[in-house]
C-alpha positions in Angstrom: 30.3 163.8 48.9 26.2 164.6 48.7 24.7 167.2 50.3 22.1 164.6 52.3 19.1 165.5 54.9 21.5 164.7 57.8 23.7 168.0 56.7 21.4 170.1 55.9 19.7 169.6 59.4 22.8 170.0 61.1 23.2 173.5 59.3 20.1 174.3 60.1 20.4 173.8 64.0 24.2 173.9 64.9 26.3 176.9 65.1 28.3 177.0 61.7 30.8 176.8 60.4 31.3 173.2 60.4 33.1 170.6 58.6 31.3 167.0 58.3 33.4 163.8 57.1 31.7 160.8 55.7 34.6 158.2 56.4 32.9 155.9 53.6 34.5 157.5 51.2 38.4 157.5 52.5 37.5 153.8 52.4 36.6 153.3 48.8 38.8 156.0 47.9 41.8 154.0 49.3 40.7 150.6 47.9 40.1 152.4 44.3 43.6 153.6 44.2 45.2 149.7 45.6 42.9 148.3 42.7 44.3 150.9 40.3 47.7 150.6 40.4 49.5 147.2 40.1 51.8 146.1 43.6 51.4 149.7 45.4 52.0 150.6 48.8 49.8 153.5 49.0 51.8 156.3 51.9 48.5 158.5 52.9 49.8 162.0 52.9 48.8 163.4 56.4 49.2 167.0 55.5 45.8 166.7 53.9 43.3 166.2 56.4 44.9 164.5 59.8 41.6 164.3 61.5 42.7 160.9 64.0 39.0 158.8 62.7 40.9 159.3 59.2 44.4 158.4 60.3 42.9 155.1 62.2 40.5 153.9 59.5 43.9 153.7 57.1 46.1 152.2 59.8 43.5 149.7 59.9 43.1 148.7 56.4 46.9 148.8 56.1 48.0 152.0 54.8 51.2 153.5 55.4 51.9 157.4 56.0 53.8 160.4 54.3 54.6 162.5 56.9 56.1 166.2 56.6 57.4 166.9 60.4 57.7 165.4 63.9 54.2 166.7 64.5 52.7 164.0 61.7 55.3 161.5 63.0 54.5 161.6 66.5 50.4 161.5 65.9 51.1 158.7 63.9 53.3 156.5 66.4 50.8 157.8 69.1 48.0 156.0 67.2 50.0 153.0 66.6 50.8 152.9 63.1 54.4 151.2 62.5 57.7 152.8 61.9 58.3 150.5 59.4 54.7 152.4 57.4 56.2 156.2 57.6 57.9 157.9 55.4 59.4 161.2 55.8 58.3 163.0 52.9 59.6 166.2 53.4 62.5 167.6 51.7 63.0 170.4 53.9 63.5 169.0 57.4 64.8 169.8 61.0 68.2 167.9 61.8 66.7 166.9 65.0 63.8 166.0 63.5 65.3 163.5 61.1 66.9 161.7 64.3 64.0 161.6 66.0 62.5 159.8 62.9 66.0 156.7 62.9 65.4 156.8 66.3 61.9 155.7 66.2 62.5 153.0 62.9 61.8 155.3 60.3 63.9 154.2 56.9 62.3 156.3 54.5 63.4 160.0 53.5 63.3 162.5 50.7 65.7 164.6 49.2 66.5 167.2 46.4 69.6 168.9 47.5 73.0 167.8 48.8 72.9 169.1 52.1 69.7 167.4 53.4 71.9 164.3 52.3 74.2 165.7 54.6 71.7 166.3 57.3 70.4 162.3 56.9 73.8 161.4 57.0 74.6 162.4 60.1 71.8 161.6 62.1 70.3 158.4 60.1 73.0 156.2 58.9 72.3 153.6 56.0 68.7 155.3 55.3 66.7 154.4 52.3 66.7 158.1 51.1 64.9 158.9 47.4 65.4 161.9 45.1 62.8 164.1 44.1 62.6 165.3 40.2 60.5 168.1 39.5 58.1 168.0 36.8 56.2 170.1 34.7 53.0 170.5 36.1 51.0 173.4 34.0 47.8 170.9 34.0 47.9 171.3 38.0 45.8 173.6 40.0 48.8 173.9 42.4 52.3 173.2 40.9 54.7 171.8 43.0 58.2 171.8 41.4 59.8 175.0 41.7 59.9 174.8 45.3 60.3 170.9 45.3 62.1 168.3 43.5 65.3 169.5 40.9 66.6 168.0 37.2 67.1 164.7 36.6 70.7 165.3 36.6 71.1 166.9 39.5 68.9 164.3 41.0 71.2 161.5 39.9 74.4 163.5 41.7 72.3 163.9 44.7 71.8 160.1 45.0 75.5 159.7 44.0 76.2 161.8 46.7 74.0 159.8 49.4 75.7 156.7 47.8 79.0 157.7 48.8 78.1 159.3 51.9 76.8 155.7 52.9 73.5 156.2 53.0 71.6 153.7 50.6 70.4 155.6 47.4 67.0 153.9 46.9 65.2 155.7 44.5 63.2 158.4 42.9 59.7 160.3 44.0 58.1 163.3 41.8 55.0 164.8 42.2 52.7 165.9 38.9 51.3 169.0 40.7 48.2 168.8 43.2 44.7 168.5 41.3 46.0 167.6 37.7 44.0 166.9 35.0 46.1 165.3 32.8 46.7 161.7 33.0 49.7 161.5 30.8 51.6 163.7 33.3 52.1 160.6 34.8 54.0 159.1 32.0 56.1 161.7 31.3 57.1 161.7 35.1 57.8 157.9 35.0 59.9 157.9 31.8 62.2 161.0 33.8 62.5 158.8 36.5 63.6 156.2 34.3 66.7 157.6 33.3 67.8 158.4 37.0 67.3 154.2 37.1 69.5 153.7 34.1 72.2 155.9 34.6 72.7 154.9 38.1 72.8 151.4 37.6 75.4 152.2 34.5 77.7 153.0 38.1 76.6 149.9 39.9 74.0 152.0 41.7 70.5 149.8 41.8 67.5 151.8 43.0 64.7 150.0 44.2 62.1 152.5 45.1 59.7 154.5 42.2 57.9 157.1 44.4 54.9 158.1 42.1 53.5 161.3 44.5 49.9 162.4 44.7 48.6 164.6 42.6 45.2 162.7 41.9 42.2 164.8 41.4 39.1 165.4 42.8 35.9 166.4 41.0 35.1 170.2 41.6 34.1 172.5 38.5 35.9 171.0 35.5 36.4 167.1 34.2 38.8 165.1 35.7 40.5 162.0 34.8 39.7 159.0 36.7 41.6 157.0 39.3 41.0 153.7 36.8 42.6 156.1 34.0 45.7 157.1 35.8 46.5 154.2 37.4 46.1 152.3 33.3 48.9 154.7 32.3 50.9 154.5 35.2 50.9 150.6 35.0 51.8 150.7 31.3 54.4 153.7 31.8 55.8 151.6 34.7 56.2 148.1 32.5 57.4 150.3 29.2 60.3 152.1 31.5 60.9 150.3 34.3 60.1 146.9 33.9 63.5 145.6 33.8 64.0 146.7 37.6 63.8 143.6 39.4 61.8 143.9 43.0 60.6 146.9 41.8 58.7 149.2 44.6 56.3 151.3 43.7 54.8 154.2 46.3 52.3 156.4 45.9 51.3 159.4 48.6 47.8 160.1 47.9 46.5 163.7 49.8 43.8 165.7 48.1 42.4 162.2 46.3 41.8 160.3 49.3 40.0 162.2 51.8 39.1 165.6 49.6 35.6 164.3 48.3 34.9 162.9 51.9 34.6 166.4 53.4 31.2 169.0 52.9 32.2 172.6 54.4 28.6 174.3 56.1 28.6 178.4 56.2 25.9 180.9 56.8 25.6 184.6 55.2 26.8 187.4 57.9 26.0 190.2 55.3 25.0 190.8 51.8 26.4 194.8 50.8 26.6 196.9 47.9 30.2 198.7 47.3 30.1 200.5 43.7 28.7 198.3 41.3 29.8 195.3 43.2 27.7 193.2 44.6 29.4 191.3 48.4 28.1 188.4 50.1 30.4 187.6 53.3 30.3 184.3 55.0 31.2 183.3 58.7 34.1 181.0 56.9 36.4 182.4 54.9 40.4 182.4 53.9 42.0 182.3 56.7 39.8 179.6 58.6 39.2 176.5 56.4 38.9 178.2 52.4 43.1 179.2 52.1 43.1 177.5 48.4 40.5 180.1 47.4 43.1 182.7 47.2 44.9 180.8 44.6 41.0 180.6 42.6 41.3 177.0 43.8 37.1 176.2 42.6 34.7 174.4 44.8 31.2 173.9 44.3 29.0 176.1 46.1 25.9 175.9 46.8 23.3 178.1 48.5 20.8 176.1 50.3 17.2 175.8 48.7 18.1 178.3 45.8 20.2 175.8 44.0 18.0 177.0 40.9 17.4 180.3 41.2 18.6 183.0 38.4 21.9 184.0 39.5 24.0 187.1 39.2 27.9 187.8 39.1 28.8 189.0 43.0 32.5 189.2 45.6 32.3 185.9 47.8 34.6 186.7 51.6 35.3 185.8 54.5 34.2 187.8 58.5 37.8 187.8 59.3 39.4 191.8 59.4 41.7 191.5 56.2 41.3 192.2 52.8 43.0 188.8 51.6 40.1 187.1 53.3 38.1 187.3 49.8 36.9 184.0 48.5 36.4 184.5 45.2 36.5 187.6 43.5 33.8 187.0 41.0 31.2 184.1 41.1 27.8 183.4 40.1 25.4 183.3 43.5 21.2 183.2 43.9 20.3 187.0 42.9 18.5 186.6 46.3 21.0 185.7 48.6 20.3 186.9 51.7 21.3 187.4 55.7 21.7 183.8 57.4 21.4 181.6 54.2 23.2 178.6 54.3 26.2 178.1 52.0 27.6 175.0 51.3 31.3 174.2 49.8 31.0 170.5 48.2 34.1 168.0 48.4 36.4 170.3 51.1 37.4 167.1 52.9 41.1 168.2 51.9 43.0 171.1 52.6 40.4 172.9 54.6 40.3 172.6 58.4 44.2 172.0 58.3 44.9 175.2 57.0 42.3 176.8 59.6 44.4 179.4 62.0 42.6 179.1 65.4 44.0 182.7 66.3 43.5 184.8 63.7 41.4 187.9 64.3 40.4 185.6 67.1 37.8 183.6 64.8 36.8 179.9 65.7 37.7 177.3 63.2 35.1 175.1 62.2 34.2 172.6 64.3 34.7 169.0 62.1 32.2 166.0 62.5 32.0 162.5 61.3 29.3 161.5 60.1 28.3 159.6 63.1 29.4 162.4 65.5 26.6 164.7 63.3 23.7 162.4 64.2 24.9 162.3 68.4 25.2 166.1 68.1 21.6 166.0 66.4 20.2 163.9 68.7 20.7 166.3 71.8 18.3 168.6 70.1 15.4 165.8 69.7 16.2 165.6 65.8 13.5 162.8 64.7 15.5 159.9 62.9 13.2 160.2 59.6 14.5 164.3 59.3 17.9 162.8 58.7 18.0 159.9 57.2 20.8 159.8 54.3 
C-alpha cells in the first residue's frame, strides 16, 4: 500500500497509533489470485485481518471463508455469508464447536490426527473432512508443519480412518509455510498430495478435494515471487499430478496475500535513549499491540516520516508497553536524527497486526483501524481542506 497525503495527514492530526485499510487492494488482490489459478474456490482465511468492511467486500464478490473457531464462524453467519462457503480449517477444534459448525450447514473440516476424526464423527456425520500433510517449509518466514499437518502416510490412514468411521474422506490440504518465497514449494506440496490420491483410490477411496493452503507472499524487504508465478506452477503441478482426478476441486485459503499489502500501520516516537553503546528509539505501538510477528524478525518496511533519506545509523526499535519482549527489532537502520514525536510508519501491515493486538495488556489501547473512507470522515471533523489529502 503507498504512503499517500491522506495518511500522512491523518498521522499528523489523530491520536496514533492507527491502522488504515485501503479495501482496493483486497479487491484486486482477490481477483489476481481467481485469475491465477485455474477453477479455484478461493476460502479467505479470517484469522488474518477480520475487520467486518473486509469480510463483506469478499462475501460480495463471492468468496468463501477458512475459519479457525466458532468466533470466525459465527461473525461470518452473522454477516450473511453461507454455510455452504465456510470451511473449518482448524485442526485443533472444540467438540462443541464442531457441532455447532453441522448444525449451522458447515461440510467442510480439517484433520491430521485420528481423534479429531473421532471428534467429527460424533458430532458431524458424513462430513467432507480433508487431511493435512505437512511440508517442508524452510523458504517460509513462519513454518507451519510441525505443529500442523503429519506424513503422507499417516495422512492416508487418517482418511482411512474417517472412511470407515463414515465420514466421507474428501481430500488433502497442506500449507507451504506463511510468507514463502519459493514458488516451487508449491509443486513439491502438490506431487505429496498426489500420492495420498493414488494410494487411496488403489482401496476404492476417491478424494475429490486438493486443498492448496495460503502461504502467498507479500512484498516487505526481500523479492518475492508473484501471484502469476505461483499460480503457473500450481496449474502445471496440478495437470502433471492430478489431472486424472475427474471433478477435481481445487481450494485455496489465502491470509497474509489478500489483505496484508492493504494495511499501513501509523506510530509516533515516545523516546529516543542511550543505554551503553546502544542506541533506543521506542514507539507508542509495539509487540504486544499490533507488531507480534516482529519478535519472530518478521521485516516490514519502516519508514520515518520526512527523513526517508537521511544518513542512517544501526539503533533497538520497541514498543511503550512494561516488558522486555516488547522489542521490535533488535538492530535496524533508522534516520541518525530520530527524534521525540516523529512519525513512524510500518508499510503493508494489513495482515496479522490489529488481530494479534491485546486490548489489556499493560492496559495500552490498540490501534484504532480505519478504512480508507472512514480516514477522510475522521479528517473532515478537523476542517482538513480536500486538496491536503488527496491520494
Amino acid at each position: 500500500m503507498k504512503l499517500t497525503p491522506l495518511i500522512k495527514k491523518a498521522a499528523e492530526t489523530l491520536d496514533t497509533p492507527f491502522l488504515v485499510l485501503d479495501l482496493s487492494y483486497v479487491k484486486e488482490n482477490y481477483k489476481k489470485l481467481k485469475k491465477a489459478i485455474n477453477n479455484v474456490d478461493v476460502f479467505y482465511a479470517v484469522k488474518a485481518n477480520s475487520h467486518t468492511k473486509i469480510l463483506e467486500l469478499l462475501r460480495d464478490e463471492g468468496c468463501s471463508f477458512d475459519a479457525a473457531s466458532r468466533g470466525e464462524i459465527d461473525k461470518l453467519l452473522s454477516l450473511g455469508v453461507s454455510p455452504d462457503k465456510i470451511s473449518f480449517g482448524n485442526t485443533i477444534k472444540k467438540e462443541i464447536d464442531i457441532k455447532f459448525a453441522w448444525e449451522n450447514g458447515i461440510e467442510y473440516y480439517a484433520v491430521d490426527s485420528e481423534m479429531e476424526v473421532e471428534k467429527i464423527a460424533r458430532n458431524a456425520p458424513n462430513a467432507k473432512v480433508y487431511g493435512r500433510i505437512s511440508t517442508s517449509s524452510n523458504d517460509a518466514d513462519w513454518p507451519l508443519s510441525d505443529k500442523f499437518g503429519t506424513d503422507v502416510d499417516h495422512v492416508i490412514q487418517i482418511l482411512e480412518y474417517a472412511h470407515r468411521k463414515g465420514l466421507n474422506a474428501y481430500g488433502v490440504s497442506f500449507h507451504v509455510g506463511s510468507q514463502s518465497y519459493n514458488k516451487h514449494k508449491w509443486k513439491e506440496a502438490i506431487l505429496n498430495a498426489s500420492e495420498v490420491f493414488e494410494k487411496l483410490a488403489a482401496k476404492g477411496i476417491n478424494l475429490k478435494l486438493l486443498n492448496l493452503g495460503g502461504g502467498m507472499p507479500v512484498q516487505h524487504v526481500k523479492p518475492i515471487p508473484m501471484v502469476e508465478e505461483i499460480g503457473e506452477v500450481i496449474n502445471q503441478s496440478i495437470e502433471e499430478y492430478l489431472g486424472w482426478v475427474d471433478g477435481l476441486k481445487v481450494f485455496t485459503e489465502p491470509g497474509r496475500s489478500m489483505v496484508g499489502n492493504a494495511g499501513i500501520m501509523a506510530s509516533k516516537v515516545l523516546l529516543r535513549s542511550i543505554k551503553g553503546t546502544k542506541h533506543w528509539v521506542y514507539l507508542d505501538v509495539g509487540v504486544f499491540h499490533g507488531l507480534m510477528e516482529t519478535i519472530e524478525n518478521f521485516r516490514y518496511e519502516v519508514v520515518v516520516n520526512n527523513k526517508e533519506n537521511h544518513e542512517t545509523a544501526e539503533m533497538t526499535l520497541a514498543g511503550p508497553s512494561c516488558d522486555s519482549v516488547d522489542t521490535i527489532y533488535d538492530e535496524i537502520e533508522l534516520p541518525v536524527d530520530i527524534d521525540y514525536n516523529d512519525i513512524v510508519y510500518f508499510i503493508n501491515t494489513g495482515a496479522y497486526t490489529i488481530e494479534y493486538a491485546s486490548p489489556h495488556f499493560n492496559g495500552i489501547t490498540p490501534p484504532k483501524v480505519f478504512t480508507v473512507e472512514e480516514l477522510k470522515e475522521e479528517l473532515q471533523k478537523y476542517k482538513i481542506k480536500s486538496e491536503e489529502i488527496m491520494i
